[in-house]
Each structure stands twice: as structure tokens, then as C-alpha cells.
C-alpha positions in Angstrom: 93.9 92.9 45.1 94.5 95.0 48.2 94.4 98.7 48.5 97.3 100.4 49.4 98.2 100.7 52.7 95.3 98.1 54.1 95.9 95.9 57.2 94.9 93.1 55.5 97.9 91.0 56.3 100.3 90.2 53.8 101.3 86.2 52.9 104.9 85.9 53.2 104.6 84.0 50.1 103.9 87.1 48.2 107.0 89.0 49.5 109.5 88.8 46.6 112.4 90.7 48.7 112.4 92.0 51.6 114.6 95.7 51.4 115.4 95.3 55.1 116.4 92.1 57.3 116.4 92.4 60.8 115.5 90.0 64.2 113.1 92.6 66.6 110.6 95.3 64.5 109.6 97.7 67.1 106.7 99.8 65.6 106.6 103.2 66.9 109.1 105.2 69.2 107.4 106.3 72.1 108.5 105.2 75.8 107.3 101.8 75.2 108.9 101.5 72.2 112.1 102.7 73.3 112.0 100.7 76.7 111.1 97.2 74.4 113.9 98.4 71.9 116.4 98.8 75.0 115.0 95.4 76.2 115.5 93.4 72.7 118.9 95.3 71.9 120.4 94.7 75.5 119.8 90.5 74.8 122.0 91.1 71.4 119.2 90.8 69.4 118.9 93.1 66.6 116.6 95.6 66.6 115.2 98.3 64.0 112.4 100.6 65.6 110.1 102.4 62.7 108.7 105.5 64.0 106.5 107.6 61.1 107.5 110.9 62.6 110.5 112.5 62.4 111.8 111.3 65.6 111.5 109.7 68.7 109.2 111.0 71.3 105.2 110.8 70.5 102.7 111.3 72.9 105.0 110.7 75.4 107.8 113.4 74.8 104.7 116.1 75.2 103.4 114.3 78.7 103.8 115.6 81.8 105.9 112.0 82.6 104.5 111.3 85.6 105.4 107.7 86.1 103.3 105.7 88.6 105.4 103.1 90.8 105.7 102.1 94.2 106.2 99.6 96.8 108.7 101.3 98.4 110.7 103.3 96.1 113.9 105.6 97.2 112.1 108.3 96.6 109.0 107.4 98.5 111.8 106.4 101.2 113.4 109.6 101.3 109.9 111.3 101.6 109.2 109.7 104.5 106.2 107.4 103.2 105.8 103.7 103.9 104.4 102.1 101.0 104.2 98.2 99.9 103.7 95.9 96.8 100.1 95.0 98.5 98.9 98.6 99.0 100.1 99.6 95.5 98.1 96.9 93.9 94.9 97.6 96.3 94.7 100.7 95.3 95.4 100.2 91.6 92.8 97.3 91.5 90.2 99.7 92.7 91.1 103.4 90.5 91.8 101.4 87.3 87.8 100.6 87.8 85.8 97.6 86.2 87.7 95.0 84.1 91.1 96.5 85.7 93.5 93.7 84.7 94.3 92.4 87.9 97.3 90.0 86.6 99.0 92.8 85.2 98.3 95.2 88.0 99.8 92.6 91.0 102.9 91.8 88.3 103.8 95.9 88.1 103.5 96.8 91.8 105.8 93.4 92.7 107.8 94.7 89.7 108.2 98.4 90.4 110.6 99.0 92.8 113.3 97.4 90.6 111.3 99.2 87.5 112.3 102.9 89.4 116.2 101.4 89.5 115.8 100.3 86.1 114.4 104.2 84.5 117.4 105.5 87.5 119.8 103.2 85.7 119.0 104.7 82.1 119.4 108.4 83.1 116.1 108.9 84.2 116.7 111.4 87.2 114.1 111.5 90.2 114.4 114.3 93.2 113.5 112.8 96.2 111.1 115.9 97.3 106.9 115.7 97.6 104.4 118.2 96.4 101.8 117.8 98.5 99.0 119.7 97.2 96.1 118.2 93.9 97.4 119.3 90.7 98.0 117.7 87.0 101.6 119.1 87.1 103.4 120.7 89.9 105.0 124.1 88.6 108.2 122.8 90.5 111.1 119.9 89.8 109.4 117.9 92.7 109.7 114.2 92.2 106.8 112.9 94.4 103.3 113.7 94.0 99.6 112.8 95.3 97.7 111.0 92.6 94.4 110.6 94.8 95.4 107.9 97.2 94.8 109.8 99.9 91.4 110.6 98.7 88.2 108.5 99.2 87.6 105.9 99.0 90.8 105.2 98.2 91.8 105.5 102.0 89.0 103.2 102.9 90.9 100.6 100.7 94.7 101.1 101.1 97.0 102.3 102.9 97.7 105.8 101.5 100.9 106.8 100.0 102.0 108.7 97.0 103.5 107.2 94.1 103.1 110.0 91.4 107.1 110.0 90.5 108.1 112.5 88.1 111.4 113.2 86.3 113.0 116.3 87.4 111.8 119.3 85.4 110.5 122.3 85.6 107.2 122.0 83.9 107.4 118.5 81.5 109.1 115.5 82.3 108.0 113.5 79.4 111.0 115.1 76.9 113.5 114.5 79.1 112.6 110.8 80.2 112.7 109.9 76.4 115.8 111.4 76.2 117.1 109.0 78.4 115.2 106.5 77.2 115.8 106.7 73.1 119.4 107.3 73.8 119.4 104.4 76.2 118.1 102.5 73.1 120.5 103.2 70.6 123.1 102.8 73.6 122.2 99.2 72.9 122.5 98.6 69.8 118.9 99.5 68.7 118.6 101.7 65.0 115.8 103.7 63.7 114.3 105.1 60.6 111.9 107.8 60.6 109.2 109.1 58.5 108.2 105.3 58.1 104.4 104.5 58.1 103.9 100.9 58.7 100.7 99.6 57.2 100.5 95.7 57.5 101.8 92.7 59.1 103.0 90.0 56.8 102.3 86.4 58.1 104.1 83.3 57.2 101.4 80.0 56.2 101.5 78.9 60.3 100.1 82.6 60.8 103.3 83.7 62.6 104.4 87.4 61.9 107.2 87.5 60.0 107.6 91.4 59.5 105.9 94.2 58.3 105.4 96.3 55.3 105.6 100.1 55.3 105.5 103.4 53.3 108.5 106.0 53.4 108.2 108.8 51.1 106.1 107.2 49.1 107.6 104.1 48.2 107.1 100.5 49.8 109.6 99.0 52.4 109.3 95.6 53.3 111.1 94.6 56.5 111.7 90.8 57.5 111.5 90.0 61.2 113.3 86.9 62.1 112.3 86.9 65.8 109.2 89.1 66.2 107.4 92.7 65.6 106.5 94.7 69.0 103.4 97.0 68.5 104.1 100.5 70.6 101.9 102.8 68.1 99.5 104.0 70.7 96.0 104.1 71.0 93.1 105.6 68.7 92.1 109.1 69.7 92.8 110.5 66.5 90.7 108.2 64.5 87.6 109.1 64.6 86.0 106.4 62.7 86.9 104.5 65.4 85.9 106.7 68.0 82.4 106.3 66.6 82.5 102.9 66.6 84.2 102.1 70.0 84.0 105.4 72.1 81.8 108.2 70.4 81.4 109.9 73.7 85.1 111.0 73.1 84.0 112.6 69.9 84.4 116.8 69.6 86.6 116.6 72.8 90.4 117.8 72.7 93.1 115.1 71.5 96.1 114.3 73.9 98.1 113.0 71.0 101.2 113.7 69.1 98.6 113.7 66.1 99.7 110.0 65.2 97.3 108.0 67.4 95.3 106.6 64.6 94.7 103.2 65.6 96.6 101.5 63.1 98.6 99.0 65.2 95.4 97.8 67.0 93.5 97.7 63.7 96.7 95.5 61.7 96.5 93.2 64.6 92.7 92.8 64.6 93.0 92.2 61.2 95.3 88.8 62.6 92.3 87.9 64.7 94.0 90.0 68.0 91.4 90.3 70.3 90.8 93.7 71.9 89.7 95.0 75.8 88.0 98.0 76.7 87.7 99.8 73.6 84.8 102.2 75.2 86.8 103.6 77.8 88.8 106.8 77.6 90.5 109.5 79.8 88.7 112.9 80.4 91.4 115.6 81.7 88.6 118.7 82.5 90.1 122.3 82.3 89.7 122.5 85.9 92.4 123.9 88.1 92.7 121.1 90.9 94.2 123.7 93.7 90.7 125.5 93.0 88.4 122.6 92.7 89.9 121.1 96.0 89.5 124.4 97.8 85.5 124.7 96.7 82.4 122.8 95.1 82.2 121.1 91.5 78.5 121.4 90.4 76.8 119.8 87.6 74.3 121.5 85.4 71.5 121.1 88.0 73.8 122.9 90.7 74.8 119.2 92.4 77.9 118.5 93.6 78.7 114.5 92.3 82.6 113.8 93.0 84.8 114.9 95.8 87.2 117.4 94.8 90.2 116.6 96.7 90.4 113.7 94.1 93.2 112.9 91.5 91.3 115.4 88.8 91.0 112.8 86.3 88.2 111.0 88.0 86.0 114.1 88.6 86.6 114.5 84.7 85.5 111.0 84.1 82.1 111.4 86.2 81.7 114.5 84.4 81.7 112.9 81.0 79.9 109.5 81.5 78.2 110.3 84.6 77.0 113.9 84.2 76.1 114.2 80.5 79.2 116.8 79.9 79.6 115.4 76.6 79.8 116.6 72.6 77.1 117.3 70.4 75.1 114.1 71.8 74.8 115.3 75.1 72.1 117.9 74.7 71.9 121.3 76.3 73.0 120.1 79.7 76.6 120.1 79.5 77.5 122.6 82.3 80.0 122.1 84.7 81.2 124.8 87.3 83.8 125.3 90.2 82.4 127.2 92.5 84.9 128.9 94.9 85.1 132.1 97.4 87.3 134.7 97.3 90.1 132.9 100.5 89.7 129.6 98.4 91.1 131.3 94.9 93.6 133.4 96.6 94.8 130.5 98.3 96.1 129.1 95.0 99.2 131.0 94.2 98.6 133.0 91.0 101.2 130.7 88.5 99.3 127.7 89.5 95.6 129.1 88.6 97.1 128.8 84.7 96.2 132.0 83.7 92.4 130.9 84.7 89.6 133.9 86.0 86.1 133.2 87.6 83.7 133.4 84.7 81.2 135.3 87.3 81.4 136.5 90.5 78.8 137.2 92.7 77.8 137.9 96.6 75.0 135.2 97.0 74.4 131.7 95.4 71.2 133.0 94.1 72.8 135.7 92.3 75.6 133.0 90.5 72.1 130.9 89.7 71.3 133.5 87.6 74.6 134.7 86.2 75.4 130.8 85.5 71.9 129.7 84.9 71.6 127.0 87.1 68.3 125.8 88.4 66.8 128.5 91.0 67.7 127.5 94.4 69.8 124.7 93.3 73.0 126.2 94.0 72.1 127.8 97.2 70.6 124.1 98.3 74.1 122.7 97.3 76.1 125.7 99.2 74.4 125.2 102.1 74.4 121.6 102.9 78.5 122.1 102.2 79.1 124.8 104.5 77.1 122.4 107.4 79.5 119.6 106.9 82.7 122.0 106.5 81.3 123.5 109.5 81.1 120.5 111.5 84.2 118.9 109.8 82.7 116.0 107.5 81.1 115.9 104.3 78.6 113.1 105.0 78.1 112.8 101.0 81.2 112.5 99.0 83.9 112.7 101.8 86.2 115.1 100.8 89.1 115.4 103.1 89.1 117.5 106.0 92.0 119.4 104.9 90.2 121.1 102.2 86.7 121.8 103.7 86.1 125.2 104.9 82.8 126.9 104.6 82.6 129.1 101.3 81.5 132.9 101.8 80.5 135.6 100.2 82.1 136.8 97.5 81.5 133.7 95.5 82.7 133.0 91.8 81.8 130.3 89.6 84.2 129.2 87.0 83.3 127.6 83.7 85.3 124.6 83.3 83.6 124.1 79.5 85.3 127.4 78.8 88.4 126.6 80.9 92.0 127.2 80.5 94.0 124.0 79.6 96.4 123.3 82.4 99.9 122.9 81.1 99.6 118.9 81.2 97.8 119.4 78.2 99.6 121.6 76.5 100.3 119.3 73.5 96.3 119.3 73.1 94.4 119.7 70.0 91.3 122.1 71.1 88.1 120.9 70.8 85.9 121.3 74.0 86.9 122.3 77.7 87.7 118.0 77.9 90.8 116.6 77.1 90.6 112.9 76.0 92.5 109.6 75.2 91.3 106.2 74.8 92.5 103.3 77.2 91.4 100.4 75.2 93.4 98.1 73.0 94.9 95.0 72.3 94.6 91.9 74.6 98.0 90.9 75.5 99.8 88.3 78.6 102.1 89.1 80.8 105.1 89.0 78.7 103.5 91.6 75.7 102.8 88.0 73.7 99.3 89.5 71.7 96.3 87.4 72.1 93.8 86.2 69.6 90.2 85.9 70.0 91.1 82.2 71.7 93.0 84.1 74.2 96.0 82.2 73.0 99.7 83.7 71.2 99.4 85.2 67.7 102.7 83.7 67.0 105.3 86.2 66.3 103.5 89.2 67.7 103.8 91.7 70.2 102.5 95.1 71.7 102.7 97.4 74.9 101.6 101.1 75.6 98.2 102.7 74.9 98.3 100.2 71.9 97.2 97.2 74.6 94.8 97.6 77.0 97.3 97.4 79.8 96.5 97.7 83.4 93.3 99.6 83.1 89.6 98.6 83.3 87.6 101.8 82.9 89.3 103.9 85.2 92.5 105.8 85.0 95.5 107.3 87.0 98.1 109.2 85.4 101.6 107.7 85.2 99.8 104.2 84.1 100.2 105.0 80.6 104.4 105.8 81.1 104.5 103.0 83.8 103.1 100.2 82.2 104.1 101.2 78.3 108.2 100.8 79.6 107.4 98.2 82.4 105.3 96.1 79.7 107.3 97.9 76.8 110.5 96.0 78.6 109.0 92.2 79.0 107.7 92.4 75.0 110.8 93.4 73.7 112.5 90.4 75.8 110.1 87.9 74.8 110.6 89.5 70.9 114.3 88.9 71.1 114.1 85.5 72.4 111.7 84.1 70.2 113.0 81.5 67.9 
């Protein structure tokens, strides 16, 4: 006998009734659920989307919403930036790092100029205005951003151009673009119950998903399937059993989550033989304020710069956690990480977008912030002055920050603790834990139409996923507006192939 709620998947054999009948389960009502709900509902399919929250929404309603997407879209147009299918996928084969899929990645940039019509054509609104500055928000309604494609060595491998689109808000897009997209949904045709927990997949005797089986106030649902079950329940932060087992450095770190990202989806498909991609690899959001960082020096704990700081700010928290020991408990005592600015450099950054964030010390010489901060003695100073010699001269021979931001630093310095940090307002959905904010980027193996694949790489019959429940686009690396681009873009082909299966 099972335990309740286990993944172990149910025989259809054993289903007496089933208390629901429908053709497309979706599970989980995030933007990829809502964009393969759309999808399935639009082919006259119907559809019944079980989210276990109260709502619509998740992780996504509480994102910033960048979306990533380029090739040439209106907005890019309007901005005055050239930008093509080829560059997009260049660029995205190199920051999604090792094991980036490159299938998916060359199917999305082909894909997403008509992918910014279709979010357009579901109410998703985009000013066609840049903010041209590094930042993990900008504090204005801006619908273009920099996402570190014109940072190296990006530029070495594409052509740069900006493809960071956001919805126009004020501070998060990700509420309003599931607005648009749940009541696009239900538009359709698509219906939803809340405050259902799905728990297992039940499988006819071929192995093909049939439907699913779920809790809602305590009692059982069973839900038949005709056509398919789409996965959209979102990665695994907030399990950390399986953060120890697949990603322990993300232990102890701040959860971007909705507080539902428990892994559930992957681990009912694994329990079908799914095979999984990446499970290690996570995104590390510092509490660094990128206007500040770009304007002066990130130091490690031995007072060494390691990333340049004009980058999208993602990466620089990436090195900082698998690179630079800046991890939890495991990590040992060397864990510091410090922006070092002057006085121009943090006036420079008008006050709303320093987050409410103050230097930690302040000091006239390097060798007096070694001691406040206690770096190594004459680390910092080493550090300083081989920086002000290439801002002086106009290159930074080491990590190649653009010219734009390098300007010799001067006394007074000040040396902000990014442990201790602020969270920027991206994050502001966080659950505290350290000065790290973290998601996991692995998950389930699927093709290009959302089919889920089993350890043979071929079709669990029946079976479905997209957003931070797959593995998506990404390898190791990350750039935000992946997880919202290629949840709806991927989100949109699984519910299609859902609706159509027979």
C-alpha cells in the first residue's frame, strides 16, 4: 500500500471513478501554465488547470517579468537597435553556460519575434523606451533593458543588443503579465480549481498518463485526462531534501519562490522514469546594487577582484557562489564579498536606486578598509592599484570591464558588505536566509514540443512539462527573462501538443 500523497504512480486499473473528466490537466498556474492552458483551450480542447494556491500567479506574479526575446522585436526597433535570430542565439548559447540546450535555444530566438506579438496580442503591454544603465529592475516603466550583452565576453561573441523586455510597470511586471496571461486563459475556455495539491500521475497498462490524483481540503480528487497532463509546477528550491541531494550549495541561501517550489512535478515524473538535466545548477541573485558594483571593484575575501562588474549581476553572483566559496555553512570562514566604491561612484547612483543600501565602512586609504573589512593586508591596496592603472589608461587588461564605467577610485573609499546587503526589489518576494538569493535551473528533460523524456530519451506517453519544472534553455548559466521567456514560449508548444494528442 502507498502512503498518502506518494508519487508512486497510480494504475489506472485501480481508479474506481474518476470525480473529474477532462481532455488537457495543466498542473500549476504560473506563466507557463497559463500560456499552455491558453494554447490547449484556444485548439477547443478542454482544459482544467489545478493550481494548489489560492490563485493564479506563483513565482511568476512576484518577478520582476523581465521577459528575454529578440531578433528584432518592435520594441528593439523603436529603440534603435539592430538585433537578429543569429545574434540572439550566439549570445544565449554562450550566457546559458555548459550543457545550454542548444536545440531549444536556436528554436526560441527563430520563435521570438512572433512570441513578443503573441504576449502583445494577450494584453501584455511593452513601452518602447531603453534603460540603459546595469540594474535587476529599473525603478521606471521602461520596456528595454541591458541584460549583459554588451558586456564581455559577450561582445567578443555577438553582436550586442538588448533584449531584456519588460511589461510596463512601475516597479514589477510579473503581476501584471499574469494578469494578462490567466485572463487570456480563461478567455479561452480554460477553468481552474484552487487549493488543489496534485500528488501522482495515474498511468494506464501502456504507461501513458491518463490523469492525476490530488488533495483539496483534505479529501482525494481524481481527475481523468483524455489527451494529456502538462507539468508547470516549477522547480525545487523549497525542497530542501532535494537541494541536498542535487544542489546543496543552494542550502541556507534566500528562496525566490512563491513558497510552492517543492519539486513535486519533477519528482512524480521521475517516478515514471522522466529523465532529468542539470539538477546542480541554480541562480545566485547577490544583494549587490549593480549601478554601484558597475561604478567600482567587487573583491573576494582575499581582496581580488574575479568578474567584471559591468556584467548582467547574476553572473558575478554565480562566480561568487561556485567560484569564490561565498557559500552556507559549507563554505568555511571565507565567505566575504565586498563592493568597493569612492565617494563620485556612489553619488553617481541616484539615491532610489541604491535600495536603501549604505557603505558598511568608509575609509580614506585601502589599507585602512583592509582593516575595517579584514581583508588580507595589502591585498586591497594591490587590487586598487592595478584598477586605477587600467581606468587610467582606459582598459582593464584583466576582466575587461567596459570603458564606460572605468574611472580611477579615490579617496574617500567605502566598502559595502554584500553578505549583509539590502535585497534589491527583484527580490522582494524572497524568503531571508543569507545575503544570496537562489533558484534552481534544473529539471525535467523534455523536446521541442514539451513531450517529457524518459531515461531512453524517448516520449513518456501522455506527459508534458515547461517552466522551471524542465530544464529549459539553460546549461549552468543564467539570464533573467529565460525563466518567463521560455516557461510561455515552451508553456505554449506543450499545451498544443497536450490538446492534440489522441
Amino acid at each position: 500500500m502507498t502512503a498518502r500523497n506518494s508519487v508512486t504512480p497510480r494504475a489506472a486499473g485501480e481508479v474506481n471513478h474518476y470525480d473529474i473528466d477532462t481532455d488537457v490537466v495543466i498542473v500549476g498556474y504560473g506563466a507557463a501554465g497559463a500560456a499552455a492552458a491558453f494554447e490547449a483551450a484556444h485548439t477547443g480542447a478542454k482544459v482544467l488547470v489545478l493550481e494548489r494556491s489560492g490563485g493564479p500567479g506563483g513565482a511568476s506574479a512576484m518577478s520582476g517579468g523581465e521577459i528575454y526575446l529578440g531578433g528584432g522585436t518592435p520594441v528593439q526597433v523603436a529603440c534603435g537597435f539592430e538585433d537578429t535570430p543569429e545574434e540572439m542565439a550566439a549570445f544565449l548559447k554562450a550566457a546559458m553556460g555548459a550543457g545550454a540546450d542548444a536545440a531549444k535555444i536556436e528554436e526560441y530566438s527563430a520563435g521570438s519575434v512572433e512570441h513578443f506579438h503573441w504576449l502583445v496580442d494577450r494584453g501584455v503591454p511593452f513601452k518602447p523606451t531603453m534603460w540603459d544603465a546595469p540594474t535587476w529592475v529599473p525603478p521606471t516603466d521602461d520596456g528595454l533593458m541591458w541584460l549583459g550583452e554588451n558586456s564581455w565576453p559577450f561582445t567578443e561573441l555577438a553582436k550586442p543588443a538588448p533584449r531584456g523586455h519588460r511589461p510596463t510597470a512601475n516597479d514589477f511586471g510579473g503581476k501584471l503579465l499574469m494578469e494578462c496571461l490567466s485572463g487570456a486563459a480563461e478567455s479561452a475556455g480554460a477553468t481552474a480549481l484552487f487549493d488543489v495539491y496534485v500528488t501522482t500521475l495515474i498511468v494506464s497498462g501502456d504507461n501513458t498518463v491518463v490523469g492525476v490524483v490530488a488533495r483539496q481540503y483534505g479529501k482525494e480528487l481524481t481527475i481523468r485526462a483524455r489527451r494529456g497532463v502538462v507539468l508547470t509546477t516549477g522547480g525545487f528550491v523549497d525542497n530542501d531534501a532535494m537541494l541536498a541531494a542535487h544542489a546543496p550549495e543552494l542550502l541556507g541561501h534566500t528562496k525566490v519562490s512563491a513558497g510552492t517550489d517543492d519539486g513535486s512535478g519533477i519528482r512524480m515524473a521521475q517516478a515514471l522514469g522522466a529523465g532529468v538535466r542539470h539538477m546542480s545548477a541554480g541562480q545566485v541573485g547577490m544583494s549587490l546594487i549593480p549601478g554601484l558594483a558597475a561604478r567600482g571593484m567587487v573583491v573576494n575575501a582575499r581582496g581580488q577582484r574575479f568578474m567584471n562588474e559591468d556584467t548582467y549581476p547574476g553572473r558575478i553572483g554565480q562566480a561568487a557562489l561556485y567560484r569564490q566559496n561565498m557559500g552556507g555553512s559549507w563554505a568555511g570562514k571565507d565567505t566575504a564579498m565586498w563592493v568597493i566604491v569612492d565617494e563620485a561612484g556612489f553619488e553617481d547612483v541616484p539615491e532610489p536606486q541604491r535600495w536603501g543600501v549604505q557603505p558598511t565602512h568608509v575609509a580614506e586609504t585601502a589599507a585602512e578598509l583592509e582593516q575595517l573589512t579584514g581583508l588580507p593586508t595589502g591585498s586591497l591596496a594591490d587590487t586598487l592599484r592595478r584598477y586605477n592603472e587600467f581606468a587610467t589608461a582606459g582598459a582593464d587588461l584583466d576582466l575587461h570591464k567596459s570603458a564606460r564605467w572605468l574611472r580611477p577610485l579615490t579617496s574617500p573609499l567605502a566598502a559595502i558588505d554584500v553578505k549583509a546587503g539590502i535585497r534589491p526589489p527583484a527580490e522582494a518576494g524572497d524568503r531571508r536566509g543569507t545575503g544570496a538569493s537562489v533558484f534552481t535551473l534544473g529539471g525535467l528533460h523534455t523536446d521541442l514540443d514539451g513531450h517529457v523524456l524518459n531515461l531512453d530519451n524517448t516520449r513518456i506517453p501522455g506527459l508534458f512539462a515547461a517552466g522551471r519544472a524542465t530544464n529549459g534553455l539553460h546549461g549552468i548559466g543564467y539570464i533573467s527573462g529565460t525563466s518567463l521567456g521560455d516557461g510561455t514560449f515552451f508553456g505554449r508548444r506543450a499545451g498544443t501538443s497536450a490538446a492534440r494528442t489522441e
